[in-house]
C-alpha positions in Angstrom: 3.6 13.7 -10.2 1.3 12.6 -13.4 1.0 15.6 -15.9 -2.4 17.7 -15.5 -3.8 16.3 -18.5 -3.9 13.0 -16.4 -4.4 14.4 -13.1 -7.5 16.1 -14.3 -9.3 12.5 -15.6 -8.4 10.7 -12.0 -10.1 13.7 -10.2 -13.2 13.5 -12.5 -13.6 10.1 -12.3 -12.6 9.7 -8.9 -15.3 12.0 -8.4 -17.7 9.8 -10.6 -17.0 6.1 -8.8 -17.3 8.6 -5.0 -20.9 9.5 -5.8 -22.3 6.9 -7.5 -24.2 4.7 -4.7 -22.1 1.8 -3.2 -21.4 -0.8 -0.2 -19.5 1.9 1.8 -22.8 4.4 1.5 -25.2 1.4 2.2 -22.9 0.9 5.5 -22.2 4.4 6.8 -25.7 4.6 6.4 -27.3 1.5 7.5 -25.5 2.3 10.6 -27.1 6.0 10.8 -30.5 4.4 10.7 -29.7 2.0 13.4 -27.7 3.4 15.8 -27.7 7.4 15.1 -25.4 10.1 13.3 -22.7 9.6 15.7 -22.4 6.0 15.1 -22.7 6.6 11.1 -19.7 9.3 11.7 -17.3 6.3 13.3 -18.7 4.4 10.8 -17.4 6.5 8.3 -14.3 7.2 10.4 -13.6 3.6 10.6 -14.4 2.9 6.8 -11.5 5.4 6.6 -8.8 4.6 8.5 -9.4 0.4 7.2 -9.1 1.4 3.6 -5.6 2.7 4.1 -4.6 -0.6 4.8 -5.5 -1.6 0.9 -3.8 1.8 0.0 -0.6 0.6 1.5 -1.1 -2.6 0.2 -1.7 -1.6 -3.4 1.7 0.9 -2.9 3.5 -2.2 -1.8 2.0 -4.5 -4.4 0.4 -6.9 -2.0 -2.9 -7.0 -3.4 -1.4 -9.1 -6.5 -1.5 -11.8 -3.8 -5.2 -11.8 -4.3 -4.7 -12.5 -8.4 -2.3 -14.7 -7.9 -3.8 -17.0 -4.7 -7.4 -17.2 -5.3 -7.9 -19.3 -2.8 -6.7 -16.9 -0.3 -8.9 -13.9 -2.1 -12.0 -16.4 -1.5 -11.3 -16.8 2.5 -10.9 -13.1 3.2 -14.2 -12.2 1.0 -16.1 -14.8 2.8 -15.0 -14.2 6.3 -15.9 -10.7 5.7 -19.0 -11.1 4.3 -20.0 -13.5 7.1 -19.0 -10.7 9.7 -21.0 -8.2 7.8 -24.7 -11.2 8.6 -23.5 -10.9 12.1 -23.5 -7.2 12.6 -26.6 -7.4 10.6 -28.1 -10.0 13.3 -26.7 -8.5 16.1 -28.9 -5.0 15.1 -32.0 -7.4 15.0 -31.3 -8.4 18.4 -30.3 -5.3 20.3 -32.4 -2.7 21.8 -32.6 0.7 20.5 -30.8 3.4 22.4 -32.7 5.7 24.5 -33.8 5.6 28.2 -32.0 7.4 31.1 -28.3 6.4 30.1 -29.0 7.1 26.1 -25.9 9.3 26.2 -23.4 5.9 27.1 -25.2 4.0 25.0 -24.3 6.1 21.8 -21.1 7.0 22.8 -20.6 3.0 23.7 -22.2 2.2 19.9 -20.4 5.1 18.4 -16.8 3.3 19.3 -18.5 -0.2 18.5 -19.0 1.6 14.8 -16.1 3.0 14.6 -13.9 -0.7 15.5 -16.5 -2.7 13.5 -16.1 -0.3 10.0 -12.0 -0.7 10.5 -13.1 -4.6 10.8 -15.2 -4.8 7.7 -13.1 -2.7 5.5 -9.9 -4.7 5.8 -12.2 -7.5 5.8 -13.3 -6.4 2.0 -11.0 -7.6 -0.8 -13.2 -5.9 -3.4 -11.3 -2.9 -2.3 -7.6 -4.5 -2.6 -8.6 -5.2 -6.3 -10.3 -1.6 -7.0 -7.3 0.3 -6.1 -4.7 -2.0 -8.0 -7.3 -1.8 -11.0 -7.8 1.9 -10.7 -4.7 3.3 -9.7 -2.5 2.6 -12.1 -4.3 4.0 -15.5 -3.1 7.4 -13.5 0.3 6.2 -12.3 3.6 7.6 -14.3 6.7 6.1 -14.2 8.2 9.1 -15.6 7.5 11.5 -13.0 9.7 13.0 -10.1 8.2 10.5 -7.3 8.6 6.9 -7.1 5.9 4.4 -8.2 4.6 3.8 -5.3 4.9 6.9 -3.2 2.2 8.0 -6.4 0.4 5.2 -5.4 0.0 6.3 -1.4 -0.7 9.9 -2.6 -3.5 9.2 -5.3 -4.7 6.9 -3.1 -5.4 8.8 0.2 -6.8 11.5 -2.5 -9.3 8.1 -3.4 -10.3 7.6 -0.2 -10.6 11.2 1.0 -13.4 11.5 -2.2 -15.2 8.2 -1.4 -15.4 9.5 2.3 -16.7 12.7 1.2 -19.7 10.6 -0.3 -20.2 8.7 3.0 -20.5 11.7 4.6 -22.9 12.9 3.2 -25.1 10.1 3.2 -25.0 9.7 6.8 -26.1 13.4 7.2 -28.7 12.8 5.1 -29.8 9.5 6.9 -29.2 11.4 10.8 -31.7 14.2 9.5 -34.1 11.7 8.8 -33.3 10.1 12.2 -33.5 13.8 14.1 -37.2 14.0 12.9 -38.2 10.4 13.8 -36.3 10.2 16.8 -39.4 10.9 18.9 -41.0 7.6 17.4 -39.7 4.5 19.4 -41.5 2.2 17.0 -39.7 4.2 14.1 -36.4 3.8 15.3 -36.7 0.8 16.1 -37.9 -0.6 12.5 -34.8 1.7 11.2 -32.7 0.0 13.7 -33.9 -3.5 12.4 -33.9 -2.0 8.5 -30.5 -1.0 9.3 -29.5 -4.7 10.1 -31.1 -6.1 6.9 -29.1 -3.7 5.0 -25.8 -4.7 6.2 -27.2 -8.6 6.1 -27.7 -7.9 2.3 -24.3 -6.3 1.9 -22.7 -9.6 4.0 -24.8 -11.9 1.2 -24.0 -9.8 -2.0 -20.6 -9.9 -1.3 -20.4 -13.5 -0.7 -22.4 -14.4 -3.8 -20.9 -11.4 -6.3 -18.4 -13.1 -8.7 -15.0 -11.9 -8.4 
């Protein structure tokens, strides 16, 4: 592995980039507000498990396909973005859980989370770049383990951090929820600021420059 010296800065700023507010907070929480705790959980959960697929991608060195067919970078950030509007929609125009079978409902929404958060982080090519930016500044060819078994490791350590962070957000958005939760007009208007949120985070990825 790197020596300590450089072990010691990814930790710190892997730390750093974790905490500091991002799409992947936004989300896990958007979908707190709208849905409920469990569904920011599989949320979270689903965020997870989608971004080892750029992990495995970086230790393969298939996100260079993005620098090198820009085209191709372009389709995948749209097509993501445009899912992201629809969720966003499709919180608008459903009804808030509750009522005699609230139980299936959340556990229902809970795996619709959970498949939706795989679906928009594979979907999300800012992530492919970040980790073949990031990863190598900590990456040493000199060590025991090959290149890109360093890469898998330091990056399941990335996304164990940057999960951490969505964690917490969505336990900070389900206590909110826990004391509103007797309000239907409150839930509802989190369910439906829930759905602008991830509208906003389908149009700012669209329109950010790469």
């Amino acid at each position: 592995m790197p020596s300590t010296d450089l072990l010691l800065a990814f930790f710190v700023t892997t730390a750093v980039f974790a905490y500091i507010p991002g799409p992947a907070m936004l989300y896990a929480t958007a979908q707190t507000m709208a849905r409920g705790r469990v569904s920011g959980l599989m949320a979270a959960l689903g965020i997870h498990l989608g971004c080892y697929v750029h992990v495995i991608a970086a230790a393969a060195g298939l996100s260079v396909i993005f620098h090198a067919v820009p085209v191709l970078y372009l389709a995948v950030k749209i097509l993501g973005a445009l899912y992201l509007i629809w969720l966003g929609i499709s919180l608008f125009r459903s009804k808030a859980a509750g009522g005699e079978h609230g139980t299936l409902v959340v556990a229902k929404s809970g795996r619709r989370a959970f498949l939706e958060s795989i679906t928009v982080e594979v979907l999300n090519p800012k992530t492919a770049l970040f980790f073949l930016a990031f990863l190598p500044q900590f990456v040493d060819p000199a060590a025991g383990l090959p290149v890109w078994a360093q890469f898998l490791v330091l990056g399941t350590v990335v996304n164990l951090m940057f999960t951490s962070a969505d964690l917490v957000c969505v336990l900070l958005a389900g206590a909110l929820m826990a004391r509103l939760r007797r309000s239907g007009g409150a839930q509802r208007l989190l369910q439906r600021a829930g759905g602008a949120v991830l509208v906003g985070l389908g149009l700012h990825l669209a329109f950010q420059k790469t």
